[in-house]
N, CA, C and O of each residue as an XYZ file, in Angstrom:
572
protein
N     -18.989     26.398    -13.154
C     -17.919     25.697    -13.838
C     -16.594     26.456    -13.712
O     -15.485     25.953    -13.534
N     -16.877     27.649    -13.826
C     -15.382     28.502    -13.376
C     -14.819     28.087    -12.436
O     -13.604     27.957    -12.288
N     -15.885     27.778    -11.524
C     -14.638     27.684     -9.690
C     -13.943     26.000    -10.174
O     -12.845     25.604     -9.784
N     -14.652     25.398    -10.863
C     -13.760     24.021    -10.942
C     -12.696     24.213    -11.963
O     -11.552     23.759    -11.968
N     -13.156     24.795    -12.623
C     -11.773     25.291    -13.694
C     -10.758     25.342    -12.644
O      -9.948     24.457    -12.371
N     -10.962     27.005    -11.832
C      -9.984     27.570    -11.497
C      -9.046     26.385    -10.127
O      -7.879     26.380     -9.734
N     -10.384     25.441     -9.728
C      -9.616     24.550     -8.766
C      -8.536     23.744     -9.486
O      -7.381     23.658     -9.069
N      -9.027     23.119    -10.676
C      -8.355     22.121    -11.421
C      -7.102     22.610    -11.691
O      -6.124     21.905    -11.443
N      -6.977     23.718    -12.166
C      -5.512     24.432    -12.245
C      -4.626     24.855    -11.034
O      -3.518     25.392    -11.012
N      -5.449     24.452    -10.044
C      -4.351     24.771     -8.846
C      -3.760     23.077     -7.944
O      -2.882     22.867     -7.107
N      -4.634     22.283     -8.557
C      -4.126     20.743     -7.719
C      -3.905     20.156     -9.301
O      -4.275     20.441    -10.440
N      -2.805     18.849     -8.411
C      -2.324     17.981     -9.387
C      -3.252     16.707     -9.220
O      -2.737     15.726     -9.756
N      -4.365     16.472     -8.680
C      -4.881     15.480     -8.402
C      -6.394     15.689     -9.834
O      -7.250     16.574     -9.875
N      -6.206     14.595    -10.727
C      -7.432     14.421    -11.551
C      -8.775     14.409    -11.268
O      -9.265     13.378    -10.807
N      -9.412     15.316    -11.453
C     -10.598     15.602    -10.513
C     -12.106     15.594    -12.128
O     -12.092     15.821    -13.338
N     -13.167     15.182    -11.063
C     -14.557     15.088    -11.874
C     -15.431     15.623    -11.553
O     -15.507     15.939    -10.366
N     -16.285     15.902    -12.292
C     -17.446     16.740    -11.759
C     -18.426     15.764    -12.074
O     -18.473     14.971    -13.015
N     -19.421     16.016    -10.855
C     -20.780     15.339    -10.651
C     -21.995     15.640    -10.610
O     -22.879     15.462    -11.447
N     -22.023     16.207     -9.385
C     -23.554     16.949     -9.234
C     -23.997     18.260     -9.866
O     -25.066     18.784     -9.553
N     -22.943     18.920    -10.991
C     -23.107     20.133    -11.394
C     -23.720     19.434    -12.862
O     -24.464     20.114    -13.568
N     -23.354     18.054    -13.250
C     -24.121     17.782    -14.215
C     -25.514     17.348    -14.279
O     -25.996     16.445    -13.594
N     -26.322     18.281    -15.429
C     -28.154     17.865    -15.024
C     -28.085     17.754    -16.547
O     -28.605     16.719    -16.963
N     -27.764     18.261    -17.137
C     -28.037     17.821    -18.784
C     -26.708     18.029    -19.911
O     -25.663     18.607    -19.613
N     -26.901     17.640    -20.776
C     -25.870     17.521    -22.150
C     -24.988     19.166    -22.090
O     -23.813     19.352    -22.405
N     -25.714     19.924    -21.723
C     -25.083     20.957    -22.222
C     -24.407     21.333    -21.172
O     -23.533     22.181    -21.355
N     -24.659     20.734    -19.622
C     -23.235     21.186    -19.012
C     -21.998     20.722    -18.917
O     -21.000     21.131    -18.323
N     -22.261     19.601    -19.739
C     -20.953     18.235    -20.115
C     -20.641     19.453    -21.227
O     -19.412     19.397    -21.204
N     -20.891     20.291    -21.982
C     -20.554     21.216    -22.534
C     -19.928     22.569    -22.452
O     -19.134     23.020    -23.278
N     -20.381     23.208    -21.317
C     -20.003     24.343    -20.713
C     -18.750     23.796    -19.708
O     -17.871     24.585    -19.362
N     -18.740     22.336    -19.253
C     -17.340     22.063    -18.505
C     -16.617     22.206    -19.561
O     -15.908     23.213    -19.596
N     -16.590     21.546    -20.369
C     -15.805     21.369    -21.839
C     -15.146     22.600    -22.137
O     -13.930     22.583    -22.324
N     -15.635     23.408    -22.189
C     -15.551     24.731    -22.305
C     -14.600     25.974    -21.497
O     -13.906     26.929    -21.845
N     -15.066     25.270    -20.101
C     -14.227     26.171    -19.197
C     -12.826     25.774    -18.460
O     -12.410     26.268    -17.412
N     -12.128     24.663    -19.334
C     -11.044     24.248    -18.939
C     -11.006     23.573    -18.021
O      -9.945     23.144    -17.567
N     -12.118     23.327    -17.545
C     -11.805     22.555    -16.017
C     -11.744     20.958    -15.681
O     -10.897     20.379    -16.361
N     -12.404     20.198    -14.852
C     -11.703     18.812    -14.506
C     -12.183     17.613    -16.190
O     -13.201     17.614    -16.882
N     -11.385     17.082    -16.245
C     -11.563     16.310    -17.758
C     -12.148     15.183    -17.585
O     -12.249     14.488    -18.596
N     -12.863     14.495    -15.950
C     -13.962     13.434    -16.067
C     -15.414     13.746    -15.785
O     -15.785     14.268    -14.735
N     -15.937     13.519    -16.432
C     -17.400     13.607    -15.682
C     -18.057     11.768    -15.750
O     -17.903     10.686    -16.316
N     -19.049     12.677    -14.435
C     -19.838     11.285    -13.131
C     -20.847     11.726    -13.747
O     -20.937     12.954    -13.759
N     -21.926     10.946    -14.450
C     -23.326     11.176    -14.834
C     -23.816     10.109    -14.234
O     -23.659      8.945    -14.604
N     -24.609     10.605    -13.002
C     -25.960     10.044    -12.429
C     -27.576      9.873    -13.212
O     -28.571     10.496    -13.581
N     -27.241      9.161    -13.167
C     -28.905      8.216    -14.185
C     -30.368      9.373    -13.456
O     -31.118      9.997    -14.207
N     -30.423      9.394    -12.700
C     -31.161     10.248    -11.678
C     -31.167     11.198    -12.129
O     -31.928     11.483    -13.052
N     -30.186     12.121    -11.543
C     -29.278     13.439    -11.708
C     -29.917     13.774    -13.313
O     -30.811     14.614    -13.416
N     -29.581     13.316    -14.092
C     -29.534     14.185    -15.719
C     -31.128     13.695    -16.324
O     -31.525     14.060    -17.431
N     -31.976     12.780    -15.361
C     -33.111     12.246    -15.886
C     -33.536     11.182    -16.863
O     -34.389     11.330    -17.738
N     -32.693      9.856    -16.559
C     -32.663      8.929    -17.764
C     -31.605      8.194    -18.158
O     -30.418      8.431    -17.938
N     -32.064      7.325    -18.728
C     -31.271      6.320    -19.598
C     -30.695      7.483    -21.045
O     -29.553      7.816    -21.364
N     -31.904      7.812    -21.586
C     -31.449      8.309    -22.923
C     -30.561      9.595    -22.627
O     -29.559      9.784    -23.317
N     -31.010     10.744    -21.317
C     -30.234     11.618    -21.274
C     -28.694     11.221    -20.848
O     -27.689     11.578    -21.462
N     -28.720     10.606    -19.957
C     -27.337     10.091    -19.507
C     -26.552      9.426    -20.651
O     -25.334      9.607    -20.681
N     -27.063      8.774    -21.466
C     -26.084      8.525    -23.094
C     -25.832      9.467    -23.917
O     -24.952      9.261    -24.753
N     -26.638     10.941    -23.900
C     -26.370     12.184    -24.739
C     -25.340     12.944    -23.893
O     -24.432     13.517    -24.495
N     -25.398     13.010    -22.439
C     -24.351     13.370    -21.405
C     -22.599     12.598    -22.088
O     -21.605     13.143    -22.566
N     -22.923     11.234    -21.825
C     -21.872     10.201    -22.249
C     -20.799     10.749    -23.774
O     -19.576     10.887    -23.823
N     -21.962     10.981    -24.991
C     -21.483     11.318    -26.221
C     -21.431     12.631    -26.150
O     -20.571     12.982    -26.957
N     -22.009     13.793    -25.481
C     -21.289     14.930    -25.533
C     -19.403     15.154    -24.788
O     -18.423     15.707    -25.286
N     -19.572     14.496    -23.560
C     -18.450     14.399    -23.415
C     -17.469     13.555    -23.795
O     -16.450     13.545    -23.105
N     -17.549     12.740    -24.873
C     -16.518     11.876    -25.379
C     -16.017     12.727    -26.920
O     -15.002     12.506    -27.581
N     -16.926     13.568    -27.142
C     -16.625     14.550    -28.831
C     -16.173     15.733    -28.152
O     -15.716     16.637    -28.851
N     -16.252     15.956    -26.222
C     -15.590     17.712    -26.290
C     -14.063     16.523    -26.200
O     -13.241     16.776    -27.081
N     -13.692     15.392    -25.299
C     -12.455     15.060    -25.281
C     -12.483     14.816    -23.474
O     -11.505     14.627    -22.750
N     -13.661     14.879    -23.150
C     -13.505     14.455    -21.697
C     -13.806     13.012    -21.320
O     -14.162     12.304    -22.261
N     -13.729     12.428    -20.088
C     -13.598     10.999    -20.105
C     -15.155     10.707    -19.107
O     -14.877     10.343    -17.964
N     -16.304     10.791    -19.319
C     -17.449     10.509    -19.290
C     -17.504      8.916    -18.506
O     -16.931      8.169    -19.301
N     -17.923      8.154    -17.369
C     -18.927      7.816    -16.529
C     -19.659      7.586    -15.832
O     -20.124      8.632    -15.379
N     -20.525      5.911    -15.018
C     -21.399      6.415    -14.384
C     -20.932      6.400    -13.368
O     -19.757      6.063    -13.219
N     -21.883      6.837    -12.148
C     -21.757      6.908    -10.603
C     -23.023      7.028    -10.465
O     -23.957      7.284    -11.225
N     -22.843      6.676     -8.763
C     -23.976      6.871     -7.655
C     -25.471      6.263     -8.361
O     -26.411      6.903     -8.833
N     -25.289      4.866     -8.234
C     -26.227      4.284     -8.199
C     -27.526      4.416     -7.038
O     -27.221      4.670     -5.872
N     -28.802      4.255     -7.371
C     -29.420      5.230     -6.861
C     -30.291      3.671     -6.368
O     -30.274      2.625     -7.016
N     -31.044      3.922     -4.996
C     -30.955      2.358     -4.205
C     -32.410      1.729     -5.554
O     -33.115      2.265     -6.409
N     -32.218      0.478     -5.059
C     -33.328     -0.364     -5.851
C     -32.500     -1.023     -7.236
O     -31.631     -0.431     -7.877
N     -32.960     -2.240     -7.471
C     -32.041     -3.222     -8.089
C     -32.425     -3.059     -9.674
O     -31.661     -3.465    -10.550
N     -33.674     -2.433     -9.963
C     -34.043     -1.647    -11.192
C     -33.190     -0.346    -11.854
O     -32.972     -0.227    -13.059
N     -32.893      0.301    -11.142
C     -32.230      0.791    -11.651
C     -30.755      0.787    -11.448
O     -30.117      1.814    -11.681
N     -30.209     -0.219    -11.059
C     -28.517     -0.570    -10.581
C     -28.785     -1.384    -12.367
O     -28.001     -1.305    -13.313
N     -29.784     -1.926    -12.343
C     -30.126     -2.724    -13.636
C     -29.956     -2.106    -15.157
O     -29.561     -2.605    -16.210
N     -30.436     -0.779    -14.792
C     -30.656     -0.060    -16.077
C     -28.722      0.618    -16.155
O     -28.023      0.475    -17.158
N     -28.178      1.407    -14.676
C     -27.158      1.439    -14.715
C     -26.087      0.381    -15.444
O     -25.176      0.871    -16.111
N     -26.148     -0.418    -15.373
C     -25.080     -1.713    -15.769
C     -25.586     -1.762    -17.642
O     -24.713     -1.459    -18.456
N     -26.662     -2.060    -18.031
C     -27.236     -2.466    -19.329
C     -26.810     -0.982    -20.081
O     -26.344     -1.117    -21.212
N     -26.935      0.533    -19.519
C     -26.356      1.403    -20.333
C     -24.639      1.741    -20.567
O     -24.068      2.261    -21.526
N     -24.179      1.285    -19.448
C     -22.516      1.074    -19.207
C     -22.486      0.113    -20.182
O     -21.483      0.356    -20.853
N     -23.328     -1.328    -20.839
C     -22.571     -2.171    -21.108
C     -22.630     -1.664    -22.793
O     -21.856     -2.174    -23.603
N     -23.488     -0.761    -23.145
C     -24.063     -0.406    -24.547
C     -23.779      0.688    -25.368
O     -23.886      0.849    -26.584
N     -23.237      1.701    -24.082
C     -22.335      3.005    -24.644
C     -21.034      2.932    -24.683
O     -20.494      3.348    -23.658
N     -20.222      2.484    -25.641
C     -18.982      2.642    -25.800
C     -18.186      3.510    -25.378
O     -16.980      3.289    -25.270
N     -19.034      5.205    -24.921
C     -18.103      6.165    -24.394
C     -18.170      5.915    -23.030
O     -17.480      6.500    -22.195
N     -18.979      5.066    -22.796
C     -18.880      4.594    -21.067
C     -18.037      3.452    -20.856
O     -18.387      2.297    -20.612
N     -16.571      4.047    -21.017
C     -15.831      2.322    -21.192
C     -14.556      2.627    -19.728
O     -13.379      2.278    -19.811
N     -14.901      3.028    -19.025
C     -14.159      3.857    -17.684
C     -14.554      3.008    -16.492
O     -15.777      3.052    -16.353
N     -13.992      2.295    -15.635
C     -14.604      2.027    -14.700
C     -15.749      3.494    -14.393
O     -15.568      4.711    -14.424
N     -17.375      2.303    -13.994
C     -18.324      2.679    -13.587
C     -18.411      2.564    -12.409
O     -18.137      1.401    -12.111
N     -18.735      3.366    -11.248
C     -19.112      3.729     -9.879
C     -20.345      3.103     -9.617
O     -21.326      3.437    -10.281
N     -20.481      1.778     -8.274
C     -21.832      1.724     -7.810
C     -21.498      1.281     -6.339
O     -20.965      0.294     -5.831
N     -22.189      2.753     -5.765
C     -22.296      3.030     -4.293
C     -23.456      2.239     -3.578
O     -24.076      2.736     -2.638
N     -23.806      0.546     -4.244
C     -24.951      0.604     -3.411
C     -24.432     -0.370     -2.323
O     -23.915     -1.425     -2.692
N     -24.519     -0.135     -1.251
C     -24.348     -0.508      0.340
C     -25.037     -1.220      0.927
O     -24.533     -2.004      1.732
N     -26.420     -1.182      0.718
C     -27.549     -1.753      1.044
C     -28.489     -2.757      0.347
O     -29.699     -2.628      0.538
N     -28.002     -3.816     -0.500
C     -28.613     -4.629     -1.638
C     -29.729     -5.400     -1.366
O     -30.398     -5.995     -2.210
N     -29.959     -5.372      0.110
C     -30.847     -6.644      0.656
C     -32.202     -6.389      0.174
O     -33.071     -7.249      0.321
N     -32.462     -5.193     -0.429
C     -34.105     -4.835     -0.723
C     -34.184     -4.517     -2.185
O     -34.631     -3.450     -2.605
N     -33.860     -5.212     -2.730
C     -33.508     -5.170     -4.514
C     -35.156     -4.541     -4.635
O     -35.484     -3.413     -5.005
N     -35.934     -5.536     -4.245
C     -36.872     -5.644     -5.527
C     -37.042     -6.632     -6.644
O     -37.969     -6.585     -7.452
N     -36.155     -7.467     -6.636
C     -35.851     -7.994     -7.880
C     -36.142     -9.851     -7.658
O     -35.757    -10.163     -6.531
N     -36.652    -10.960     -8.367
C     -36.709    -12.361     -8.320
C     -35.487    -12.861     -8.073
O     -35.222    -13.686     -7.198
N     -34.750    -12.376     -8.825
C     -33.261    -12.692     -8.721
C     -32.423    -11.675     -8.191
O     -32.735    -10.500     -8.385
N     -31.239    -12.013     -7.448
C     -30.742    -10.987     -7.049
C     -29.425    -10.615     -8.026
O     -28.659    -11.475     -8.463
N     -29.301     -9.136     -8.294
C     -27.813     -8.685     -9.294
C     -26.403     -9.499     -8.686
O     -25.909     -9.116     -7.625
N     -25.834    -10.597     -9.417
C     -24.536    -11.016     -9.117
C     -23.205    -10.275     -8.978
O     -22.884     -9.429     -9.812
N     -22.457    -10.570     -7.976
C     -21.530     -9.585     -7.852
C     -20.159    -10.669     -7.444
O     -19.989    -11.230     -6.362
N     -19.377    -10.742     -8.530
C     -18.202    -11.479     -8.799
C     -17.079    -10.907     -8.623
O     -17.052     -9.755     -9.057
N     -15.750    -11.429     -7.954
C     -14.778    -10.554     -7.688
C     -14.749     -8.980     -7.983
O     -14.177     -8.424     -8.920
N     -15.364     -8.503     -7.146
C     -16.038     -6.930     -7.431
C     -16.631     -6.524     -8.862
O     -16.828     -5.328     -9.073
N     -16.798     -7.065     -9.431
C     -17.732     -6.798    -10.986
C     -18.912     -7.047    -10.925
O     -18.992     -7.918    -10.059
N     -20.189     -6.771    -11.410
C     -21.289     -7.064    -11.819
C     -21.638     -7.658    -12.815
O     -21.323     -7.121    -13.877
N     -22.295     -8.778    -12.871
C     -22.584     -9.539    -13.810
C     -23.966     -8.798    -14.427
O     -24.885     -8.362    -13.734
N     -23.863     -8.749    -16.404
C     -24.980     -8.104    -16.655
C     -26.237     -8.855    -16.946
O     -26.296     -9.936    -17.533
N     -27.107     -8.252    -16.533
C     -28.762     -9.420    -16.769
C     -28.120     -9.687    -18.354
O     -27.353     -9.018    -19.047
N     -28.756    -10.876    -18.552
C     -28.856    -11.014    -19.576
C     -30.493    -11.796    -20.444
O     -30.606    -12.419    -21.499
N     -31.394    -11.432    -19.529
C     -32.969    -11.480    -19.852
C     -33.277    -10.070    -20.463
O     -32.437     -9.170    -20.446
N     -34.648     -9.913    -21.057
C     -35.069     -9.254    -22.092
C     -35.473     -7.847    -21.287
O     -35.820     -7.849    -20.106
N     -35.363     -6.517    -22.197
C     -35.445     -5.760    -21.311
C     -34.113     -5.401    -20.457
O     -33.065     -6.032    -20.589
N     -34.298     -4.190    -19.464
C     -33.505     -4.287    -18.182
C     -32.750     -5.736    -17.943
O     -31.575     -5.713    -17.576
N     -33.218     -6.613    -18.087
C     -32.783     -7.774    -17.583
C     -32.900     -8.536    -16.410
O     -32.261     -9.514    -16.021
N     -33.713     -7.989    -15.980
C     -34.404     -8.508    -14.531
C     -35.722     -7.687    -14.200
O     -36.200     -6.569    -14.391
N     -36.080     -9.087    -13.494
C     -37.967     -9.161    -13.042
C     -38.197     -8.487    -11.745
O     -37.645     -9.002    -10.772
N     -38.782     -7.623    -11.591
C     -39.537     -7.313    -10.299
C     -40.418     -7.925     -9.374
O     -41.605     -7.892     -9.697
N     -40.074     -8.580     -8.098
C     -40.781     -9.181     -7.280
C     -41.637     -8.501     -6.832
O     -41.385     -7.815     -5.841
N     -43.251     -8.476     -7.580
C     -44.603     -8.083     -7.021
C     -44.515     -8.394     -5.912
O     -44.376     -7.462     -5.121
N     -44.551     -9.710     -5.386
C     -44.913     -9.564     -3.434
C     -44.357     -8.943     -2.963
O     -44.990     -8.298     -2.128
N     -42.744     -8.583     -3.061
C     -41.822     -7.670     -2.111
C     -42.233     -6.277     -2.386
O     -41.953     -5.348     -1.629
N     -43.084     -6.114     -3.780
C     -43.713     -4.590     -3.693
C     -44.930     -4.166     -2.781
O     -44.980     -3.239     -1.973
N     -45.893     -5.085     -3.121
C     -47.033     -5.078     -2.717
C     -46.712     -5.086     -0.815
O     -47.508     -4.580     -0.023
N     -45.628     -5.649     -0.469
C     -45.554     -5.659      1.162
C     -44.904     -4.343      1.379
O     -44.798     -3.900      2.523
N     -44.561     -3.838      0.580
C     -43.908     -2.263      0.863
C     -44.849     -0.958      0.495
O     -44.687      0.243      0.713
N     -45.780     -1.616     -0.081
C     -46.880     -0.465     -0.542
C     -47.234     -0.035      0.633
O     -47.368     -0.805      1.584
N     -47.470      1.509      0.729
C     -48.440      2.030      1.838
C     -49.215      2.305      0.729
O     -49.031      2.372     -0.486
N     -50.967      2.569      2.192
C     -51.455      3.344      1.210
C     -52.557      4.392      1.847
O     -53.144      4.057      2.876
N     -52.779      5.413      1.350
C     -53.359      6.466      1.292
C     -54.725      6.452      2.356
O     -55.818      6.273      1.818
N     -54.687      6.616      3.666
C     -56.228      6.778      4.311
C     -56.630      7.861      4.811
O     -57.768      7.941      5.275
């Protein structure tokens, strides 16, 4: 966290940290060391729905501007991405989703994507169903 400190104080360009975050307490120790005032919490990265919302509320009480990025491929969790953006209030920042490749969701329905926005499921749960056949044709298995 020092070297981003010490970068942040040498450019005028608003800078975030990403991959240095894995849990709550380094949204803490950035906090701490003066350095860039957004953080990118990857759903992946910090392990979760619930950790990535304790990530979210630690950095909205040190005063940093907390959200997500790097959606991670598969339409389940672009799913869970969108439903925790839409539910944490400290996630109110444009959210980052890098996915490039949508054609293999996984999903009955596919995630809508409206003048660049995402439309949120609005079924129970995540909000969207997993297409068993498109799993079952992707299963390998073990011989």
């Amino acid at each position: 966290m020092d070297e981003l400190a010490a970068l942040s104080r040498q450019v005028n360009v608003p800078l975030g940290v990403s991959a240095s975050i894995t849990r709550p307490a380094d949204v803490t120790a950035l906090s701490r060391s003066g350095g860039p005032q957004h953080v990118v919490i990857e759903l992946a990265r910090v392990g979760g729905i619930t950790r990535a919302r304790q990530c979210a509320a630690v950095a909205a009480a040190c005063g940093l501007s907390p959200s997500l990025g790097r959606c991670v491929s598969g339409g389940v969790a672009l799913a869970a991405m969108l439903q925790l953006a839409a539910s944490t209030p400290a996630l109110s920042l444009a959210n980052e989703c890098t996915c490039h490749q949508r054609r293999d969701e996984l999903l009955l329905e596919p995630l809508e994507i409206a003048d660049g926005m995402m439309t949120l499921p609005q079924a129970p749960g995540l909000g969207v169903e997993v297409d068993r056949a498109k799993v079952e044709q992707l299963q390998v298995s073990a011989q």
